[in-house]
N, C-alpha and C positions, 0 to 999 in steps of 0.2 A: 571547495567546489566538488560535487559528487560526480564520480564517473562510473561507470558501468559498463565495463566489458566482456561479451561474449565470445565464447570460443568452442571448440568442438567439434564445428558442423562439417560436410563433406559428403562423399556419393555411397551410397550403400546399396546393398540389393535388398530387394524384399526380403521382409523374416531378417534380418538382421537389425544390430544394434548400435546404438551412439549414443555418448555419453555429451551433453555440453556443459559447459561451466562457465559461470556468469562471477567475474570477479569486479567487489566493488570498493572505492577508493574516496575519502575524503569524508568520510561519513563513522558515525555511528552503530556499526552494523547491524546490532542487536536493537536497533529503534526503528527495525524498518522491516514491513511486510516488503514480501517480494514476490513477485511474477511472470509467469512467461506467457509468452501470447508470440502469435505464429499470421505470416499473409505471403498468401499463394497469390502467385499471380494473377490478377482480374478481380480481386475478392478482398471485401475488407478484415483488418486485420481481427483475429479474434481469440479467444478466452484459450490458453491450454491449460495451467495448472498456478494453484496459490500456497502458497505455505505461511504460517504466522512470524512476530518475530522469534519466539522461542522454535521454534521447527514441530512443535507439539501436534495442530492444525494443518492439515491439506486440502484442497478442493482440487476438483479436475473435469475438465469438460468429457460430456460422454465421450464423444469420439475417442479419446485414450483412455480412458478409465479402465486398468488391469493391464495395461501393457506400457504408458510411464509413469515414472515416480519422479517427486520433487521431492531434494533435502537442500540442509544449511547446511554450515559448517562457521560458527558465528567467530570462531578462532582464527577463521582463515580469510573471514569475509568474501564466502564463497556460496552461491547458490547453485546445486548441478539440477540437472533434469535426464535423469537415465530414459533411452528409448528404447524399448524393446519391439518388438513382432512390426518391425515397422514395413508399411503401406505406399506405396506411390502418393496417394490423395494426403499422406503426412508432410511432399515436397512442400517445402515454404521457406522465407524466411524467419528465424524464428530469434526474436526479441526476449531480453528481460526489463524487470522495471521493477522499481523500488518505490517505495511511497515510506513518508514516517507516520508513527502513528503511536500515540499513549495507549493502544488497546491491544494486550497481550494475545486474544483469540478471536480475532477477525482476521477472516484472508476476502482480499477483495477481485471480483471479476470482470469490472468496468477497468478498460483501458483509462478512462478520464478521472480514473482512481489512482492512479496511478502519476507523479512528478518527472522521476526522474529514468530514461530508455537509454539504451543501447545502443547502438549502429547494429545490431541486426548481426546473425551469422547463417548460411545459408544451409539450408539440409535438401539432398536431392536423395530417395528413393528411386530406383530402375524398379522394371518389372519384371 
């Protein structure tokens, strides 16, 4: 059974950083794109960053584009997402999710791409 858990999240002030890490369990690590995706409260959940299985490939929604980064670490069955210059409007909770896939350089941006989530870890931004 595939499990997926997220960690990391917490209260920062603006312009500051967090690191979360998305550890995943029962699975094949290396056979699965992975991604994060983020839902503010009132607002459906959406796209933050993809990475391939090899980690070679990234995508990332404008809103972060230049301030996070998505890696692997396929040895540890670990996916992080470094935040940096972070925002109020980045408060949410923020999700990973795994999908498997035979296609070494596709990262995908649809939630309903995606099989297997997380319980979620929460990031609060002050102003």
């Amino acid at each position: 059974q595939v499990q997926v858990v997220e960690s990391g999240g917490g209260l920062v002030q603006a312009g500051g950083s967090l690191r979360l890490s998305c550890a995943a369990s029962g699975l094949t690590f290396s056979m699965y794109a992975m991604g994060w995706f983020r839902q503010a409260p009132g607002k459906p959940r959406e796209f933050v960053a993809a990475i391939t299985r090899s980690g070679t490939n990234t995508k990332y929604a404008d809103s972060v584009k230049g301030r996070f980064t998505i890696s692997r670490d396929n040895a540890e069955n670990t996916v992080y997402l470094q935040m940096n210059s972070l925002k109020p409007e980045d408060t949410a909770v923020y999700y990973c999710a795994a999908r498997r896939t035979a296609l070494t350089y596709i990262t995908y941006r649809a939630s309903g791409d995606y099989g297997d989530w997380g319980q979620g870890t929460q990031v609060t931004v002050s102003s």
